[in-house]
C-alpha positions as CSV (number, residue, x, y, z in Angstrom):
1,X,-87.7,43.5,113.6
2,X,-90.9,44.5,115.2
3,X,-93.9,42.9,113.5
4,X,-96.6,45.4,114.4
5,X,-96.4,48.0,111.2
6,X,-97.3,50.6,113.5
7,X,-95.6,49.9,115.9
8,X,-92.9,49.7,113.7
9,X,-93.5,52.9,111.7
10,X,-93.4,54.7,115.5
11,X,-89.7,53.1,115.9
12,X,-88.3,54.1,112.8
13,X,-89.6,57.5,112.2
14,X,-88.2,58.3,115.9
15,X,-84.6,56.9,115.3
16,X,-84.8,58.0,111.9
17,X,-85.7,61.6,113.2
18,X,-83.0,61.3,116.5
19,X,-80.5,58.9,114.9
20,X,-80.1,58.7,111.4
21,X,-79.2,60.6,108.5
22,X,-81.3,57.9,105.9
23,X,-83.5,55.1,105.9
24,X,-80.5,52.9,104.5
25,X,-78.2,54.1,107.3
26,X,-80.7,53.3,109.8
27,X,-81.0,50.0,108.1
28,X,-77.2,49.0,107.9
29,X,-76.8,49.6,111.9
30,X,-79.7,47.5,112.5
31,X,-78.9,44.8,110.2
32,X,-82.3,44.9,108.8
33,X,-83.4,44.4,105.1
34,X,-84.6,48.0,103.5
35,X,-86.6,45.7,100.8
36,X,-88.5,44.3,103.5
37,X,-88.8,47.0,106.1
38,X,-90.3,49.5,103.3
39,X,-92.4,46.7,102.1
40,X,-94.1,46.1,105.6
41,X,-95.1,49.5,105.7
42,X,-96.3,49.7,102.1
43,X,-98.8,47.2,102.9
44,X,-99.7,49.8,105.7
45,X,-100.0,52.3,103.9
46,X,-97.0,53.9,104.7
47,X,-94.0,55.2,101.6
48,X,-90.6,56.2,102.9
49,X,-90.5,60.1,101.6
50,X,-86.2,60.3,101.6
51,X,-87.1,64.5,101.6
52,X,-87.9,64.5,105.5
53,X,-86.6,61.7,106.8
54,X,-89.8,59.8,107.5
55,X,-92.3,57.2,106.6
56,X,-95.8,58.8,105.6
């Protein structure tokens, strides 16, 4: 998993907007932790909104 929480947050918000139905589908395919992922981006400033897909 990228390290960078904005580079990040530019990652998943495109695959999540291409790819994915849901953050936890998105999640299981890359074999990475939700818990951890969301918390990355929480200390960003950034909260997973399931309603559109995205991390705002």
């Amino acid at each position: 998993m990228i390290n960078d929480p904005f580079i990040l947050l530019s990652q998943l918000n495109t695959k999540l907007r291409d790819q994915y139905a849901s953050l936890d589908d998105l999640c299981d395919d890359l074999d990475y932790d939700r818990e951890e992922v969301e918390e990355k981006l929480r200390a960003a400033g950034f909260e997973y909104v399931p309603e559109v897909n995205q991390f705002k």
